[in-house]
Every structure is written in C-alpha cells, then in structure tokens.
N, C-alpha and C positions, 0 to 999 in steps of 0.2 A: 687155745688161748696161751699166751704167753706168760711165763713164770716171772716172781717179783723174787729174786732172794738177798740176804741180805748177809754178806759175803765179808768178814771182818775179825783183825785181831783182838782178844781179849787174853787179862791178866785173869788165873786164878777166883780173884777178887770182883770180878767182873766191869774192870776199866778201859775202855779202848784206845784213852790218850791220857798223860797228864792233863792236871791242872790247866798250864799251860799249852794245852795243844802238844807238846811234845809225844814224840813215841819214839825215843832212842835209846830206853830201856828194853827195848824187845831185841834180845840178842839177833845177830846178822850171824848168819852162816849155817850147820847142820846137815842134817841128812832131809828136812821136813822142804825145806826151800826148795831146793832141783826137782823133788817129786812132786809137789804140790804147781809148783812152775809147768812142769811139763805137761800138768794136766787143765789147767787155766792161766796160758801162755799170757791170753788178753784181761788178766789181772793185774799183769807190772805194766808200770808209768810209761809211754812212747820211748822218751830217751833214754828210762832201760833199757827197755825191749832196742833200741837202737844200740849203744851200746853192748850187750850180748849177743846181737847178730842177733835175734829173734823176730822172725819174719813171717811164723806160723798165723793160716789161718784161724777165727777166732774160733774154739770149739765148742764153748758154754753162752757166752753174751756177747751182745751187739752194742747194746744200750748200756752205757752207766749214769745213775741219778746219784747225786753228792750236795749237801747242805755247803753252805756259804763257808762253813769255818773248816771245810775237809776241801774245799780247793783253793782257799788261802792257805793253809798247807802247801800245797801244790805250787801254788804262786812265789811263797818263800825260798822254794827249791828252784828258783826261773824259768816256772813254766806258767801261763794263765790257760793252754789245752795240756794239760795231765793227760788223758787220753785219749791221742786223734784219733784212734784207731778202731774208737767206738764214737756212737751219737753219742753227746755229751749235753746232759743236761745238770743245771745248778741251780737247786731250790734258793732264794733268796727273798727279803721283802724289804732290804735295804741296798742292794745293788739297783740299780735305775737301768742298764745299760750293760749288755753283756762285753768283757773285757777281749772277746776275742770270736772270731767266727763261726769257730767250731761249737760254740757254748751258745747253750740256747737258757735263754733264763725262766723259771718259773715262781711268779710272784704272787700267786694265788690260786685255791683250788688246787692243790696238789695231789687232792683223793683223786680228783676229777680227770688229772691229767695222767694219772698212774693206773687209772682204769682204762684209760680211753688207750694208752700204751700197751697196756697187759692184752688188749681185746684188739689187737694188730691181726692178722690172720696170716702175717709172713713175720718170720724173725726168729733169731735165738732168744734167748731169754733175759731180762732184765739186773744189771745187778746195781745193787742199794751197798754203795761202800762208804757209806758215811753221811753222815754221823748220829749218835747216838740220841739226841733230841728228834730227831727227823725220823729215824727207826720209830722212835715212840707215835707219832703219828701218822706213820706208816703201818705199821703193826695189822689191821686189820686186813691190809692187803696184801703183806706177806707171806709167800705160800714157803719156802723156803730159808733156813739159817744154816751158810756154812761157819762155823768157828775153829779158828787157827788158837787153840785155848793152849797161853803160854804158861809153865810150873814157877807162877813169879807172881808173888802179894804186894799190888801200889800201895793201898790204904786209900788213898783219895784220886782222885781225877774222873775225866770224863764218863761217865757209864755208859753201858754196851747200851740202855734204853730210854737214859735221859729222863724227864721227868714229863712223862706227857699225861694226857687222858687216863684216868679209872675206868675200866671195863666194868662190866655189871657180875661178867664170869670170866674169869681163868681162859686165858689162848693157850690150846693144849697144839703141843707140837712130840712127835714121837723121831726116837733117832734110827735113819733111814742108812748109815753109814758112819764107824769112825776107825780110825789108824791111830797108832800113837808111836811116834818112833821115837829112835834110840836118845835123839837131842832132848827127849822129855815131852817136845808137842804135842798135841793131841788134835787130829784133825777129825773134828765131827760133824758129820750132816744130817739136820732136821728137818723134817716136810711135816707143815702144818694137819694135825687133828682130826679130819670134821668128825 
C-alpha cells in the first residue's frame, strides 16, 4: 500500500504560509536546502528542477495532491503544472474545469479518492504539500509528516492543520527521523502511531 505523507514548511509557531498565502518569510539558502534537495529531488517545482539542471529520477513520490490555494500559488509564479513531473492532482470544489492537462481535479470524496490512490499496488508514495485546511481532513489517512520546521515565530497565518474535524482521540504520530542543521532548520520525520 502506498504512503500518504504530508511533506511541508512550518514556522516555529506552526504556520505554513501567511495570512496572505505568502511564504517569503522562510529564508532561501543554507546548508538544509541542497541536502534535503538531494534527497526529495521531486519536491522542487518543474521550472526549478529545470532550472538547476535537475533531472533525477523521482525517489520518494510519484503523486502530488495540493488544495486549490497551494496551486494558486503556483499559478502566481506562472505556472498552472507546478509539478509535471508527478501525477498532479488538485483538491478543489470551486474550480469547475482543470486549468491544465496534467491536473486532474478533485471536487468530492477526497477520503475516497486518497484511499483508492494509497491502495494502487504500483507506485512510490503520495505526497500532500498543501495545504493546511486539507491536511486537516486528510489527517486520518495520513501515514506520514515530514516538517521542514523553520526557528522563526509568524503569530498568525495559515496553520500546518487548518481548522477541520475534532477527532474523538488524539492522532498519535512518533518521530521516525530528524536533522537539524547548522542554518537552524530542523528536519523531522513522523510515521503515524497505531
């Protein structure tokens, strides 16, 4: 069965974008990027990876799933496929009409669809890079969280979980991996409890 994880920057604070959708408070550069790059090549956007010559195949995911307001993002930056380089799908229930060929839309049933993905019986694993309302109703099927966790306090913006469903109990997730280098990042990886 294939892994759901949900692969994403956070402040301290636990915000993954401003208010406004911004995230250009997360410093660019360090010792965390080239290492973390070189080990999930198929995390940066196509016209980076075009850009730096990055032509590696994928080694963790196939698949990326993205809420409406993390590929408008994307779109801002002029691109509507962020990532050709995966299947690309985009949760949404106000787009009618996918903006591009590579994007397949998902406008309902998204447990349903992220089950029926997870339970593929060929593939790498699935990654969930966005967004934080959508984690929250994802949550259940989440078997995995990497956090890119930056030493910097927003106060407000988007949270890493958005405001979804109350659970009955506690999603207990234990940490299976973390680094923390010299730039201050801390890269930690979670695998879900049972």
């Amino acid at each position: 069965m294939r892994k759901l994880t949900y692969y994403v920057a956070s402040t301290i604070d636990g915000f993954i974008a401003a208010e406004d959708g911004s995230v250009d408070f997360f410093p660019v550069g360090g010792d965390h990027g080239p290492a973390i790059t070189a080990q999930y090549p198929e995390t940066l956007p196509s016209k980076v990876r075009e850009a730096l010559g990055i032509d590696n195949e994928n080694n963790t995911f196939d698949t990326v799933l993205m809420g409406r307001k993390t590929h408008d993002f994307g779109v801002r930056t002029g691109t509507t496929s962020p990532y050709s380089h995966l299947r690309q799908y985009v949760v949404s229930t106000t787009m009618t009409e996918s903006p591009d060929p590579g994007l397949e839309l998902i406008g309902s049933d998204v447990l349903g669809k992220v089950r029926a993905l997870k339970a593929e019986t060929r593939g790498l694993g699935i990654w969930l890079c966005g967004g934080g309302e959508l984690a929250s109703h994802l949550l259940p099927e989440i078997d995995q969280i990497m956090l890119k966790l930056y030493p910097i306090v927003l106060g407000a913006g988007r949270p890493l979980f958005g405001h979804g469903p109350a659970f009955p109990d506690p999603l207990r997730f234990r940490v299976t991996s973390s680094r923390v280098f010299t730039d201050g990042v801390a890269f930690i990886k979670y695998s879900k409890h049972y």
